[in-house]
N, C-alpha and C positions, 0 to 999 in steps of 0.2 A: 486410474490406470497406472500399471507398477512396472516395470520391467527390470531381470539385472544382466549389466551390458559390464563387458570387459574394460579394465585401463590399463591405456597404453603407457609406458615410462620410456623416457628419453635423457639419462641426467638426472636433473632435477623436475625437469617439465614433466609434468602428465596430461594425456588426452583421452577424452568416451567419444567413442563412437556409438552419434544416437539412431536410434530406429526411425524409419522413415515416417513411421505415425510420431514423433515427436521431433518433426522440423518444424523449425524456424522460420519463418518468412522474411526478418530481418538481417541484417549486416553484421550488427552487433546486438550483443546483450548482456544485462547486467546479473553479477556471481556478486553471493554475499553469502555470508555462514549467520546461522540463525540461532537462537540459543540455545538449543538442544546440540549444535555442531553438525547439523546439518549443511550441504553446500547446495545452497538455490540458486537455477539460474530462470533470470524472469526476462522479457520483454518490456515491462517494466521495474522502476525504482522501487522500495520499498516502502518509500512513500506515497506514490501515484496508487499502486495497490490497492493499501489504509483510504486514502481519498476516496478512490471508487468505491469500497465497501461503502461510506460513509452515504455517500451522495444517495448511494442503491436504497439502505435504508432508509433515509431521509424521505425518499420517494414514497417508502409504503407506509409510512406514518402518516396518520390522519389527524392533522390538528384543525380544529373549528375556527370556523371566520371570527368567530364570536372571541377568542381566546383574547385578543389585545384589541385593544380598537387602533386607528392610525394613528392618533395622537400618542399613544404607551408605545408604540413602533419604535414614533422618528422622536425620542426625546434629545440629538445630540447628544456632544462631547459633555463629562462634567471631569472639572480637573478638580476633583481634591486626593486627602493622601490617604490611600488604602490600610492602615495603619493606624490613624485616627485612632484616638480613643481606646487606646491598648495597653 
């Protein structure tokens, strides 16, 4: 859904006033400019975002019981140097 809504200037400040189909249910929200120079405002972080997408697809991957067994799971901590042999 796209809409183009006017901005107001005050100064230096600018405000949009949003259309009723795009309230907010929160107090606050997070503004960030995106790489293209884009200005997003979310409900969530940019990262909480990336998270959910993640989790989402995590969900619809289908990996087999068979793929690790518990012992290749829980191998623990190993400390050595990633660098090793370089």
């Amino acid at each position: 859904m796209e809409r183009t809504v006017k901005i107001f200037k005050k100064g230096r400040r600018q405000a949009v006033r949003l259309p009723a189909d795009f309230e907010f249910d929160t107090d606050s929200v997070y503004i960030r400019r995106d790489e293209y120079g884009n200005v997003v405002l979310s409900v969530k972080t940019h990262r909480e975002y990336h998270r959910d997408i993640f989790l989402n697809l995590l969900k619809l991957t289908d990996v087999p019981e068979s793929f690790l067994s518990k012992e290749e799971r829980n191998q623990g901590f190993a400390d050595r140097d990633p660098f090793e042999g370089m």
